[in-house]
C-alpha positions in Angstrom: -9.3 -71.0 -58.5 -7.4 -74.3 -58.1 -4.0 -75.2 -56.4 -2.2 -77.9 -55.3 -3.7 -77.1 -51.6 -7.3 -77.4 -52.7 -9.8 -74.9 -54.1 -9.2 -70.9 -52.8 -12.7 -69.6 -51.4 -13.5 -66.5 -53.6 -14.0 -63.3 -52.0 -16.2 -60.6 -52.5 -15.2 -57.2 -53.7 -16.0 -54.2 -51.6 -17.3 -53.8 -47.9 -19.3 -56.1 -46.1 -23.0 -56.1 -46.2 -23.0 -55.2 -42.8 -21.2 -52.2 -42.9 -24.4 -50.9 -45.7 -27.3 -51.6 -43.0 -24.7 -50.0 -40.3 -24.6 -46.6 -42.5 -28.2 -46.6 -42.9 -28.9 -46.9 -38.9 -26.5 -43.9 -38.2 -28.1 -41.8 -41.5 -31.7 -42.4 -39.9 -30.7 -40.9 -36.3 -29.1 -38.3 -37.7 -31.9 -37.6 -39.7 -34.4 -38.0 -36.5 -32.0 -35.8 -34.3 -32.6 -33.2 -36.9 -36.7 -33.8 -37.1 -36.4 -32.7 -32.8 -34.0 -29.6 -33.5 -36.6 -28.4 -36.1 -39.8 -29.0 -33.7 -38.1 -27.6 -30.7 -38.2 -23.6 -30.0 -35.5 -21.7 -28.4 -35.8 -19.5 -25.5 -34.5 -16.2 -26.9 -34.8 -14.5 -23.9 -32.8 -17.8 -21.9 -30.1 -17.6 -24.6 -29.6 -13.6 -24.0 -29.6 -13.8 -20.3 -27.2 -16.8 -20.8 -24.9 -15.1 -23.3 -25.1 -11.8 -20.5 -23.8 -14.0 -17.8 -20.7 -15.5 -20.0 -19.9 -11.7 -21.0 -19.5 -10.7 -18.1 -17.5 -14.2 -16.9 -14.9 -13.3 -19.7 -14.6 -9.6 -18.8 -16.8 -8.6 -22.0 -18.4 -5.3 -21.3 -18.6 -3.3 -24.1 -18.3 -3.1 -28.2 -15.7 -1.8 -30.1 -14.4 -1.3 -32.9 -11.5 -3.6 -34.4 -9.5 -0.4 -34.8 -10.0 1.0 -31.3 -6.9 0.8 -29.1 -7.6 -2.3 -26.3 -7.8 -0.2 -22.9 -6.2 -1.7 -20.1 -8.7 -2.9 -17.5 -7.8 -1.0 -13.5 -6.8 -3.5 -11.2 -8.3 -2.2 -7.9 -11.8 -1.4 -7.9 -13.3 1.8 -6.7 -14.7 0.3 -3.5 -11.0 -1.3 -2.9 -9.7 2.3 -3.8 -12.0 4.2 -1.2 -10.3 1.5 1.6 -7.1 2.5 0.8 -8.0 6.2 1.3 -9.7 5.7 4.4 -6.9 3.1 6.2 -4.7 5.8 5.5 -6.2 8.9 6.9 -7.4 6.6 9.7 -3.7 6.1 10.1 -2.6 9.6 10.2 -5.5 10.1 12.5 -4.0 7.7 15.2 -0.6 9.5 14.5 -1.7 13.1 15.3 -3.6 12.0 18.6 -0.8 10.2 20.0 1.5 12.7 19.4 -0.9 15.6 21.2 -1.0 13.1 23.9 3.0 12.6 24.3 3.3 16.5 23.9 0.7 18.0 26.1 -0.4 15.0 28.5 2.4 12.9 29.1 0.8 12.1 32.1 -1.7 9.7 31.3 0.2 8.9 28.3 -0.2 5.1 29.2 -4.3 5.9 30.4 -4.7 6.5 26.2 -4.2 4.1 23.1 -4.7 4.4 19.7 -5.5 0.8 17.6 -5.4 0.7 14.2 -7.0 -2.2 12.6 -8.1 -3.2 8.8 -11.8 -1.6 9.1 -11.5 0.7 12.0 -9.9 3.0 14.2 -10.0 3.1 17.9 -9.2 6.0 20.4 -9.4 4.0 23.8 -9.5 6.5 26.8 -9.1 4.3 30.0 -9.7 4.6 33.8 -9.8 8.1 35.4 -8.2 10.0 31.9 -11.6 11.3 30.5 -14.0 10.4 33.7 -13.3 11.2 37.9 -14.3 7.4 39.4 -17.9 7.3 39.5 -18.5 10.5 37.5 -19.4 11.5 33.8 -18.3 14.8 33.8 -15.6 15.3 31.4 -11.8 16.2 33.0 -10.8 19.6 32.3 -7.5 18.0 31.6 -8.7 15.7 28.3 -11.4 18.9 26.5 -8.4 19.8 24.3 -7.6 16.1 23.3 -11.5 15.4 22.7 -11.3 18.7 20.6 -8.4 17.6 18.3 -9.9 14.9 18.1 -13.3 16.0 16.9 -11.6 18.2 14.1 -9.7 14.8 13.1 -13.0 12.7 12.6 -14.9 15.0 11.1 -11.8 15.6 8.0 -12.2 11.7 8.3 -15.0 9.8 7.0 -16.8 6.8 7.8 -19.5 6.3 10.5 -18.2 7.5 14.7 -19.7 5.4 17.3 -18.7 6.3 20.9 -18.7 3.4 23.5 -18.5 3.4 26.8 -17.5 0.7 29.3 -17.0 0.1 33.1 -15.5 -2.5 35.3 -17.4 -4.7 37.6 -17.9 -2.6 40.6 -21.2 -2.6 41.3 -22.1 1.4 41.7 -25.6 2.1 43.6 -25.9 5.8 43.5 -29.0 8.0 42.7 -27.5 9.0 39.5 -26.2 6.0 38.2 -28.3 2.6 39.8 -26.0 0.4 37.2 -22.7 0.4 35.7 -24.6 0.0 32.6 -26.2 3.5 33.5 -22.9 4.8 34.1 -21.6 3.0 30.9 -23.9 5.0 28.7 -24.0 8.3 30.4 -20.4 8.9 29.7 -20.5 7.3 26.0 -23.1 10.4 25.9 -21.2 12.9 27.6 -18.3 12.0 25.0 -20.5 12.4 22.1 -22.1 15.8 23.0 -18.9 17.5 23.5 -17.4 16.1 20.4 -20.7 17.6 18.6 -20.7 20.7 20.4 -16.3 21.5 19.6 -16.6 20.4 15.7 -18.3 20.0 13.1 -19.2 16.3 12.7 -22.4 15.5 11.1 -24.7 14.0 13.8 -25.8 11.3 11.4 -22.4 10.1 11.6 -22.1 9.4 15.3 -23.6 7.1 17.8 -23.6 5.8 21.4 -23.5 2.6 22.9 -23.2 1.8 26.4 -21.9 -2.0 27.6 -21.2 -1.2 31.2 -19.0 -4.5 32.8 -19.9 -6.6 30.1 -17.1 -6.6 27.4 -13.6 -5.8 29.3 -11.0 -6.0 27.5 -9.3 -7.8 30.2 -9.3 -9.3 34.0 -11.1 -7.2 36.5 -9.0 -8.8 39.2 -6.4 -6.1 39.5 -6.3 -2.7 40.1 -4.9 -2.5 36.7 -7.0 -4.5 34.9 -10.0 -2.5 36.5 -8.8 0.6 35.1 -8.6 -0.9 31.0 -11.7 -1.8 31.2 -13.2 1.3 32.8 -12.8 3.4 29.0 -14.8 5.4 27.0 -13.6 4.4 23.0 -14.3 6.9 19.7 -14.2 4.1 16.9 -14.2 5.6 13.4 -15.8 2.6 10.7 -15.4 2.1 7.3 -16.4 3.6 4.3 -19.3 4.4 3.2 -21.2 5.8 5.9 -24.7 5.6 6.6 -24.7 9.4 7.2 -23.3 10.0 3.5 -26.0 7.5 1.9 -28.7 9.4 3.6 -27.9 12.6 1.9 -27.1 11.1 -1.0 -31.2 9.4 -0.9 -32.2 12.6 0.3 -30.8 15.0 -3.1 -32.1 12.3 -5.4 -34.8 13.3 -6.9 
């Protein structure tokens, strides 16, 4: 073709060669991707273990059928549900002790403390409330408070330790050599009578004795003395060890 500019170059109908040889490059991988996917194996028991794991992920865990009604899915588990209970009769625990205390033993009202925290419950009996200085004879004047209290922890569950705890005057006697002796004598004193006036399970409770080492504060008043010298009932969380044992112990 001819014009008045010179001769038009002609052009080829359809794609460029180029474009044929680049097809045939991608139709050969594809075709060798394929050739590996049919020598390779799969891992059935891999794939199930993976396809477990993502079920669970997304909340999958059971079949039904398309015509069963969804069921709504509980919020709190049963372990968060079991907290609850327990925070709350841990609370009403603290609630009766202090009000036997303010009715019957005004006294040493401000000798006894109840603490309430997120896993436990403490009953703190400080200086001479439970103990005479020195002693571990129980007062006459505190049996009924240990008593209510014993019927209170064992309606309660979860695991009981008893603690006991001094201040840092050294005490040289034949009875007690140590603080920590002393410490741990009246931890045990505290935990007898509470066995012998109710009906805990034994299982449940325990003793500890720390003598001078963990004061809750200064031992360089008078005051500060008498914190620190406390015996402390401290009811756990749920479970407790006590209630798994029986529980290993009916299994057959």
């Amino acid at each position: 073709m001819s014009s008045e500019f010179g001769d038009t170059p002609q052009v080829e109908q359809g794609a460029p060669k180029w474009v044929v040889t680049f097809g045939d490059l991608m139709s050969l991988l594809l075709c060798f991707f394929v050739l590996l996917l049919s020598f390779s194996e799969m891992d059935r028991q891999k794939y199930k273990q993976v396809a477990g794991s993502l079920e669970k992920a997304f909340g999958v865990q059971r079949q039904s059928k398309v015509m069963d009604v969804p069921k709504g899915v509980k919020m709190i588990a049963k372990d968060f549900d079991q907290e609850v209970i327990a925070t709350r009769i841990k609370e009403e625990l603290g609630r009766e002790v202090k009000e036997l205390v303010e009715t019957h033993m005004p006294d040493i009202e401000d000798q006894i403390s109840i603490e309430e925290g997120e896993n436990e419950v403490v009953i703190r009996l400080m200086g001479e409330s439970t103990f005479d200085s020195g002693k571990a004879e129980i007062r006459t004047e505190v049996k009924p408070l240990l008593k209510k209290a014993g019927q209170l922890l064992n309606a309660a569950n979860g695991d009981i330790i008893v603690a006991g705890h001094t201040d840092n005057v050294p005490i040289h006697t034949d009875q007690f050599p140590s603080n920590l002796r002393l410490s741990i004598a009246r931890a045990a004193a505290v935990a007898e009578f509470l066995l012998t006036h109710s009906a805990i399970d034994p299982r449940r409770l325990s003793t500890m004795g720390f003598g001078e080492y963990r004061p809750i504060t200064s031992n360089a008043t008078e005051k500060g003395r008498r914190q620190n010298r406390r015996v402390e009932i401290i009811l756990g969380n749920l479970p407790t060890r006590a209630a798994n044992a029986q529980r290993e112990t009916t299994t057959p």
